[in-house]
N, C-alpha and C positions, 0 to 999 in steps of 0.2 A: 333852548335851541333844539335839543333831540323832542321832547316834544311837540313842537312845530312841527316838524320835520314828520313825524306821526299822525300828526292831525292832516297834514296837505298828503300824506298817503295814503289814509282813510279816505278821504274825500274824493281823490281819486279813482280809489277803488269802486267807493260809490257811485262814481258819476258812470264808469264805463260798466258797471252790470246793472245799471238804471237802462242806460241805451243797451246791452245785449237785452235785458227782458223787454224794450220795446220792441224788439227785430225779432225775437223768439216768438212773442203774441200776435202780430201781421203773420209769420209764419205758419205758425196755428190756426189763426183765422184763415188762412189763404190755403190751406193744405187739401178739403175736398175738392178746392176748383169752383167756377163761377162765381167771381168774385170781382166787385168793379169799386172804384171811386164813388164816392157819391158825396157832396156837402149837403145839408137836412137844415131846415128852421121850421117851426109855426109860420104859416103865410100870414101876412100882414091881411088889414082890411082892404078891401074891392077899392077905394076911393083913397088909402094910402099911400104915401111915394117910399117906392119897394125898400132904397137904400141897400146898403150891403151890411147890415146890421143885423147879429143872430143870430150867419153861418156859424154851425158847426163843419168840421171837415171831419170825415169819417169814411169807410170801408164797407159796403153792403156785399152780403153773400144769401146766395139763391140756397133752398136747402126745402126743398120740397113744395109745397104750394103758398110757401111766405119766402118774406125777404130779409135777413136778420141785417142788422146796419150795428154798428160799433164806430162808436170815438176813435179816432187814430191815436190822440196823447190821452191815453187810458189805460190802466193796465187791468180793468176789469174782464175777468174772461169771458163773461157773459157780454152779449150785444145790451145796449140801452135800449135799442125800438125793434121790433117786430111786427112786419107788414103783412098781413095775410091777405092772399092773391084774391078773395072774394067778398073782400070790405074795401077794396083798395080804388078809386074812382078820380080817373084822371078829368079833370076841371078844362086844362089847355094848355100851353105851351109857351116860352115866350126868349127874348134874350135876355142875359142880363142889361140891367139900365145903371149908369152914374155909377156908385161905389161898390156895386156888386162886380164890375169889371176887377174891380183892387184885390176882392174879400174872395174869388172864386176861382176857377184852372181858368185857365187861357181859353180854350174850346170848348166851354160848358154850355149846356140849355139849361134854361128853370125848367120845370112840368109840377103845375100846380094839381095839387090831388088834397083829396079827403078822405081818409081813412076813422070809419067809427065812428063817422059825426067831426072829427077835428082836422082841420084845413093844415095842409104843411103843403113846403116848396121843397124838392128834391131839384138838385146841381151835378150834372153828370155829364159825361161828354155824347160827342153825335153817337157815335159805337154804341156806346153804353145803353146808351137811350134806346135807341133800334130793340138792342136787345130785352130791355126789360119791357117795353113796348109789346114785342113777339112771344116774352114771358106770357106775359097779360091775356093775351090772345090767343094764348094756348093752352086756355084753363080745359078742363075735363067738362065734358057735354052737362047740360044741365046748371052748369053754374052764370050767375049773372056779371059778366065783364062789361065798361064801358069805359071807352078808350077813342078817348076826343082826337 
């Protein structure tokens, strides 16, 4: 019995500094500022029905002329993707369709882009979007942006 009682307290403890180190690493990540929601996939093929299959949901922060993006259920302190503002080539724009309404925020736009040669859909709300849109477009003279 006392060790049951051990074990369901263990567990315990573990669950609730599992979720503090989740709130600590958004914190971290969120702590220079400029920092939005974003859900990330590979984009499907041109002639594919989009579905909502593949979202990741994640955290993008601005941090100089890239865009670092992190997993939200992650406790990597490093971001997974790194977008830099002069490889970065917005394709167009669109809603979600059919099961991406399920799989993404309530107010999100797709905006298809190709970074580096590889096609991905970024999920961000209108705000969001404006801004990293105005990111884009406020590259330093000289540099090539295009922004559908």
């Amino acid at each position: 019995m006392i060790v049951s009682v051990e074990v369901l307290v263990a567990l315990v403890v573990a669950g609730v500094l599992g979720l503090f180190l989740f709130g600590l690493r958004r914190r971290l990540i969120q702590r220079p500022g400029g920092t939005f929601d974003c859900s990330m996939r590979a984009a499907p093929a041109e002639d594919a029905d989009p579905g909502g299959k593949g979202w990741v949901y994640g955290v993008a922060r601005y941090s100089g002329d890239r865009v670092e993006w992190f997993r939200v259920f992650s406790y990597a302190p490093r971001p997974r993707r790194v977008l830099e503002r002069p490889a970065i080539e917005v394709l167009g724009r669109r809603e979600p369709q059919g099961s991406e309404e399920l799989a993404l925020l309530s107010d999100a736009v797709v905006l298809r882009c190709e970074h580096k040669g590889a096609r991905l859909e970024l999920a961000m709300s209108d705000d969001a979007l404006t801004g990293f849109l105005a990111w884009l477009e406020a590259a330093p003279p000289g540099q090539r942006v295009n922004v559908a």
